[in-house]
C-alpha positions as CSV (number, residue, x, y, z in Angstrom):
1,X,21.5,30.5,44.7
2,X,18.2,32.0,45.5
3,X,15.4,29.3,45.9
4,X,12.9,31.8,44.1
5,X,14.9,31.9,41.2
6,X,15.6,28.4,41.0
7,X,11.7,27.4,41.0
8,X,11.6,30.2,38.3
9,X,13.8,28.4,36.3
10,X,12.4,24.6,36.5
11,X,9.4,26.6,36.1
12,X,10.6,28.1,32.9
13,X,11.8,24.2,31.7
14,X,8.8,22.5,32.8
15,X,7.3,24.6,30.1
16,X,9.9,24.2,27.6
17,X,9.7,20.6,27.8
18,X,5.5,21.1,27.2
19,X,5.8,22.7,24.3
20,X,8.6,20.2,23.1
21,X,6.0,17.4,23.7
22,X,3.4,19.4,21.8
23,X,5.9,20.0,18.6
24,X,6.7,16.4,18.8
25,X,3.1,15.4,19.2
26,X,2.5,17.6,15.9
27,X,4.9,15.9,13.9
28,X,3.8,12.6,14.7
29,X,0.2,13.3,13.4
30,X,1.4,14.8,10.2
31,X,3.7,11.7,9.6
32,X,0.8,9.3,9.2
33,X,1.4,5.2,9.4
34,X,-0.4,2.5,8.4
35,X,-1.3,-0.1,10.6
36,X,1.2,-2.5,11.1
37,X,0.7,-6.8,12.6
38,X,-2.9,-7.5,10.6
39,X,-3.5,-11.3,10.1
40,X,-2.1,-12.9,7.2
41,X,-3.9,-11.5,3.8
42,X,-7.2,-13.6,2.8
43,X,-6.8,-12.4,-0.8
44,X,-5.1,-10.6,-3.4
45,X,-6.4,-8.0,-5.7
46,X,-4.8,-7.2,-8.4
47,X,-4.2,-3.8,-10.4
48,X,-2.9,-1.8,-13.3
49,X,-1.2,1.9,-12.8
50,X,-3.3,2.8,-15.8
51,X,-0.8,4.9,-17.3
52,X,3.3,5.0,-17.9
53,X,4.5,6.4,-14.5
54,X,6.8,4.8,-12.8
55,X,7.1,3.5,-8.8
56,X,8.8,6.7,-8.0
57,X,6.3,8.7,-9.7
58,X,3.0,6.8,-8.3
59,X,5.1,6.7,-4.3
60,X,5.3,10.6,-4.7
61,X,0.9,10.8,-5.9
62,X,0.1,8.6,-2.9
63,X,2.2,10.8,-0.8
64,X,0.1,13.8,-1.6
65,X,-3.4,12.5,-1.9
66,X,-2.8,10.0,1.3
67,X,0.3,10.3,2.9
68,X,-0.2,6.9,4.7
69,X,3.7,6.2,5.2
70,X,4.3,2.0,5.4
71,X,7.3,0.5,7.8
72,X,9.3,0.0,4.4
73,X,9.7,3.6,4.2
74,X,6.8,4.0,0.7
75,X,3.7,5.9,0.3
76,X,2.6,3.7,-2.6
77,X,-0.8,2.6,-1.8
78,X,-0.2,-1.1,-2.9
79,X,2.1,-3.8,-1.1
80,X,3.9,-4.9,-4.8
81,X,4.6,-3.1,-8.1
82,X,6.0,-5.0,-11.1
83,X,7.6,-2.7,-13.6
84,X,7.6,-3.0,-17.5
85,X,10.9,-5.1,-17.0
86,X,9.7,-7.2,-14.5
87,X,11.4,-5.7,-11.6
88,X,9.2,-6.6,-8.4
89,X,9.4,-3.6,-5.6
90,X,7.7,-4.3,-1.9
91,X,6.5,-1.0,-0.6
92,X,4.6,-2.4,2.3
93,X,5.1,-5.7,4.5
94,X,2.1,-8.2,3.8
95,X,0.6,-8.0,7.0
96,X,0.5,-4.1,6.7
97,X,-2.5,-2.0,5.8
98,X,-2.8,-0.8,2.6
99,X,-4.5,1.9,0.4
100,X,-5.4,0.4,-2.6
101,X,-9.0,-0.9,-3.0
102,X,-12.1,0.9,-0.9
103,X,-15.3,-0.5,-1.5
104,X,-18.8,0.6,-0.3
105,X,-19.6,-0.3,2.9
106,X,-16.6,-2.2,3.8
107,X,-14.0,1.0,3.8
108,X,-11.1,-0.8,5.6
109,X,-11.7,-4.8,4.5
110,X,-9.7,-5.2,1.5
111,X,-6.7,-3.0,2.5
112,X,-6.6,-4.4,5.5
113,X,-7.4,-8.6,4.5
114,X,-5.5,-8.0,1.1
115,X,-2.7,-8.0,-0.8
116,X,-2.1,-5.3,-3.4
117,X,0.0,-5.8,-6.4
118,X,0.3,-3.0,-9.1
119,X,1.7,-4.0,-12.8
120,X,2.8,-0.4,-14.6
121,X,1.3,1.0,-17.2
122,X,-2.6,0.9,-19.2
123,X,-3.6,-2.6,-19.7
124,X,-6.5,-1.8,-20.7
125,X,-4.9,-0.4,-24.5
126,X,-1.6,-2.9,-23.9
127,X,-0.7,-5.9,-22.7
128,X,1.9,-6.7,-19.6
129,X,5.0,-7.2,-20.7
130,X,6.0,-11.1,-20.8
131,X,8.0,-9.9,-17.9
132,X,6.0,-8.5,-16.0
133,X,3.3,-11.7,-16.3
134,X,6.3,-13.8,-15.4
135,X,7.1,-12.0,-12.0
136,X,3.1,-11.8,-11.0
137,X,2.8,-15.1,-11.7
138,X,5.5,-16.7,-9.3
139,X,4.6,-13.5,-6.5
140,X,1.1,-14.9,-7.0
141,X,1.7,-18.7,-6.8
142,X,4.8,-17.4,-3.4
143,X,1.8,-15.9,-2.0
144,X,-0.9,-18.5,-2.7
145,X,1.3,-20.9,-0.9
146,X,2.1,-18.6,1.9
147,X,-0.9,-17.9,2.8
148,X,-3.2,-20.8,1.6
149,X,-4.9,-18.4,-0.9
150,X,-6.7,-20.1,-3.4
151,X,-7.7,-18.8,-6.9
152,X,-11.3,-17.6,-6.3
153,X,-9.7,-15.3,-3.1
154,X,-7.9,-13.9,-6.2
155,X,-9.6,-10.5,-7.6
156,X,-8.8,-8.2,-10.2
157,X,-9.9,-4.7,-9.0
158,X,-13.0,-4.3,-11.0
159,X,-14.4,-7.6,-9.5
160,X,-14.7,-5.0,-5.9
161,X,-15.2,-1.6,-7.6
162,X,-16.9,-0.1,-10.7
163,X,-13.6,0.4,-12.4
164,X,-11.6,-0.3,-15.5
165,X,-8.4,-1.8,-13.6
166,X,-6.5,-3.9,-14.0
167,X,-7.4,-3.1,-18.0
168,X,-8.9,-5.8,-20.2
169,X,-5.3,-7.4,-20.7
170,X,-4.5,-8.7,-17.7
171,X,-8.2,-9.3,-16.5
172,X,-8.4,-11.7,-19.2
173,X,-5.3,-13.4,-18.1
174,X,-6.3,-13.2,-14.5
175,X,-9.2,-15.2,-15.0
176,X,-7.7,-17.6,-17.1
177,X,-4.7,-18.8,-15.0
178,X,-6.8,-18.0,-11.6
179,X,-10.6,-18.5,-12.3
180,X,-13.1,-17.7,-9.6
């Protein structure tokens, strides 16, 4: 074989494999991750999906607005969600960066020094289900002990941002069984 040809050709790989690594490069930037190994969470805010939707429903919003993809294979931007029934779902590992409270100033403390636990629906017009009160409170008490959280490192969302969340419901019952 001519030795022309064959630099030609490795020539003609080399540059194959480039544009490979590019391609591949590409995809791992659209395929964003959160940031995996933090500490141990400091606290735990607490939130309402302030409407009916379900996991699957929420996952597939925080796909689009964020796409911040956790090692449990979710986009939902919390670390727990506790359905009407009481079912309790882990979308992200507790030592995983989440996307669930940004305040002023601090952009990256509390989703990366907290846990975020969703309850579905408005509990600002309803209240949670006995259910769902039931699974958040033993997740909160597992996690309190866990992590040697105590009840003032315990927030409902609206004590870190102007908002309504978690509702008027389960704010009241957050500060009665975990006062700050």
């Amino acid at each position: 074989m001519n030795i022309d040809l064959l630099k030609k050709l490795i020539e003609i790989i080399m540059i194959k494999i480039a544009i490979l690594k590019a391609q591949l490069a590409i995809l791992l930037l659209k395929e964003k991750r959160t940031v995996p190994n933090l500490a141990g969470p400091k606290h735990i805010v607490c939130h309402h999906s302030a409407g009916d939707w379900d996991i699957w429903n929420v996952n597939n919003h925080h796909k689009d607005k964020w796409g911040f993809k956790s090692s449990l294979g979710y986009y939902l931007g919390y670390h727990y969600w506790i359905s009407y029934a009481g079912t309790l779902y882990q979308a992200r590992r507790d030592t995983e960066e989440a996307a669930h409270t940004v305040q002023n100033g601090r952009p990256y403390y509390w989703n990366q020094n907290s846990l975020g636990i969703c309850l579905q629906g408005n509990t600002d017009i309803k209240p949670p289900t006995s259910a769902q009160l039931k699974t958040l409170r033993e997740l909160l008490d597992k996690k309190k002990a866990e992590y040697g959280i105590v009840d003032k490192d315990i927030f409902a969302h609206r004590e870190i941002n102007r908002t309504i969340c978690p509702g008027k419901y389960l704010f009241r019952w957050l500060i009665k069984y975990y006062p700050s």
